[in-house]
C-alpha positions in Angstrom: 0.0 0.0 0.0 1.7 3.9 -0.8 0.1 6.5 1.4 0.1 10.3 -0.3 0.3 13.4 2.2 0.2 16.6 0.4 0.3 20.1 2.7 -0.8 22.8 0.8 -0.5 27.1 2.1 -3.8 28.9 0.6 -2.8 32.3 -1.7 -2.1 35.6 1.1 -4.6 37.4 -0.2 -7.4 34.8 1.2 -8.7 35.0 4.7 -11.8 34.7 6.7 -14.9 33.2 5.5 -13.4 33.3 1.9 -10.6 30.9 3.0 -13.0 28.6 4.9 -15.1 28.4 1.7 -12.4 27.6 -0.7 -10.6 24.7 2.1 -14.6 23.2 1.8 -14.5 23.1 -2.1 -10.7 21.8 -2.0 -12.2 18.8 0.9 -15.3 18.2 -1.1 -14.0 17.9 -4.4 -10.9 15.9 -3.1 -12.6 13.3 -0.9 -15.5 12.8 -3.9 -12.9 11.1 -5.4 -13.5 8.0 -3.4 -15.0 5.0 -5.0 -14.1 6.7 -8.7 -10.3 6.2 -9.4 -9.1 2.8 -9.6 -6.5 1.9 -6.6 -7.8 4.7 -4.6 -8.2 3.3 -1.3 -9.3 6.1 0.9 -9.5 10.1 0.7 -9.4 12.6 3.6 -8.7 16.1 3.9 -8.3 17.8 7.3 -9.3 21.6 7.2 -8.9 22.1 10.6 -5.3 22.6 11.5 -4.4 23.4 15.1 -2.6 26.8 15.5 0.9 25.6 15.7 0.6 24.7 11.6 2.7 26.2 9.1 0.0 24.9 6.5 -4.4 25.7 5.9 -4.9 22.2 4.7 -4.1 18.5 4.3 -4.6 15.4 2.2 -3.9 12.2 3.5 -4.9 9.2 0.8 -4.1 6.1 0.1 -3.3 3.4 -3.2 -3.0 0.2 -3.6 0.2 0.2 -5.1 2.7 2.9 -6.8 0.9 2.7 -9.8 -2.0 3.1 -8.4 -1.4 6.8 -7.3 0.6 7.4 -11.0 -2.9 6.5 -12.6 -4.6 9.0 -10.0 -2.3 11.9 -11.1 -3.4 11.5 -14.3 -7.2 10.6 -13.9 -9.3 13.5 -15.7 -11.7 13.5 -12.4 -8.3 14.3 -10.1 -7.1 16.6 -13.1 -10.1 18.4 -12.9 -10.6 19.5 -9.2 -6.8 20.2 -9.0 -7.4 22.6 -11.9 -10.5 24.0 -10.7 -10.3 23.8 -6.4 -6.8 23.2 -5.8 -4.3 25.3 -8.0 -5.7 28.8 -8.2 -6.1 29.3 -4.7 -2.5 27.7 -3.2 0.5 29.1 -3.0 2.3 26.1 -2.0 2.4 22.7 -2.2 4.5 19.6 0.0 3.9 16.5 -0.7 5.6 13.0 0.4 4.5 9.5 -0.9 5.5 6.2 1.3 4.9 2.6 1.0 3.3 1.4 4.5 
């Protein structure tokens, strides 16, 4: 199994009830991924961070197998929420894949 982190920072210019509604479109269309994109395990993204993070959001998924997550990097669904939830409003992006 290959777990996926990514921790993303939202633009500056975002704040408030702005930034809260953009982290639920980014956790929405993220976890509706589930049950769609073969190998996909399991979706989560935590919006929530306690005020010791250096980061607004995180998501924490998991693949079958290596291949797996290359065929989710690629599936139009995934392309399509990273285009239109994800990568207009972050500014950056950390991300570290693992077997477990």
């Amino acid at each position: 199994m290959v777990r996926h982190v990514i921790l993303w920072t939202l633009k500056e210019e975002y704040a408030g009830e702005a930034k809260e509604k953009i982290k639920a479109g980014i956790k929405e269309g993220l976890e509706s991924l589930k049950g769609k994109i073969p190998g996909l395990i399991d979706i989560k993204v935590n919006t929530a961070p306690l005020a010791s993070s250096n980061c607004d959001l995180m998501l924490d998924s998991s693949f079958e197998d290596e291949e797996s997550l290359k065929g989710y990097s690629g599936h139009p669904e995934h392309v399509e929420v990273a285009n239109t939830k994800v990568r207009p409003y972050t500014s950056s992006r950390v991300c570290m894949d693992y077997e477990i």
